[in-house]
C-alpha positions in Angstrom: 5.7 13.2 -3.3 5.0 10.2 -1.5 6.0 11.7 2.3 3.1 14.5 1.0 0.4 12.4 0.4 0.6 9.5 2.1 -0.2 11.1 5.7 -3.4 12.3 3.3 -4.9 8.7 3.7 -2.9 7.6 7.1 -0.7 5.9 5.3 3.1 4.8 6.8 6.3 4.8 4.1 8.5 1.8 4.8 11.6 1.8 3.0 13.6 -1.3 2.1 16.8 -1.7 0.1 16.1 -4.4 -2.2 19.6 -5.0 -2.3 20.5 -6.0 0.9 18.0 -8.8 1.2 18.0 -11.9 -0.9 14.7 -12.5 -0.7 13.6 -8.5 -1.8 16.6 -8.9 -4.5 14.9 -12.0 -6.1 11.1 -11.1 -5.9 11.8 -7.0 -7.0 15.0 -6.9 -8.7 13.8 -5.9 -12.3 11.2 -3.8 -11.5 13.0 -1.3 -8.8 12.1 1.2 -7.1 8.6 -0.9 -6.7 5.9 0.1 -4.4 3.7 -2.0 -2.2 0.3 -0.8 -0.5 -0.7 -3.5 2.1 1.6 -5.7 1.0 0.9 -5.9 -2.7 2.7 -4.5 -5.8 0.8 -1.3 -6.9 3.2 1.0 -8.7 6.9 -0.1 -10.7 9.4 2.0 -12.0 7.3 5.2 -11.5 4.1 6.9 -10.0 2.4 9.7 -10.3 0.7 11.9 -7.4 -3.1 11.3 -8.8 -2.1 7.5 -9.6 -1.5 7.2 -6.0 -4.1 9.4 -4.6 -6.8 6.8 -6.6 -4.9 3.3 -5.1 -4.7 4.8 -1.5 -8.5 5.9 -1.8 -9.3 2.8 -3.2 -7.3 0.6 -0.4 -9.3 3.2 2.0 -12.7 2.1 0.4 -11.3 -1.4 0.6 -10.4 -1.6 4.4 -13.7 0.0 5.2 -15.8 -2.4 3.5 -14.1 -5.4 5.6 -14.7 -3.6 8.6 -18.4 -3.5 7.6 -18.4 -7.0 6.6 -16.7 -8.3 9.9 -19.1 -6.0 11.9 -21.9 -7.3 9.8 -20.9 -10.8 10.6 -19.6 -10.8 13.8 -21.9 -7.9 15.5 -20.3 -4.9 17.2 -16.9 -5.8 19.3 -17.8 -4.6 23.0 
């Protein structure tokens, strides 16, 4: 599911083995398989499809909005 609809939204799947890093191992270990979305903790233990579609459109709304605020601040980049 998630190699279907993350392309939807331009997202990119990382995949780490929380096993083989200490750090992973103590900050996900309860709460595998976890998934992130720019970094933060969205979904644990299980996801659905239209759970995912809302987060990724919401991130989407979300990245936009800085891009206006940074243009809105800092004037178009030339």
């Amino acid at each position: 599911m998630l190699e279907q609809t993350a392309p939807l939204f331009g997202a990119q799947i990382e995949v780490a083995d929380v096993d083989s890093s200490a750090e992973l191992l103590a900050r996900y270990s309860n709460e595998v398989p976890v998934l992130l979305v720019e970094g933060r903790k969205a979904f644990k233990y299980r996801v659905t499809r239209d759970a995912l579609e809302r987060r990724l459109r919401a991130e989407r709304r979300r990245m936009r909005l800085r891009e206006w605020r940074a243009w809105l601040i800092g004037g178009p980049s030339t």
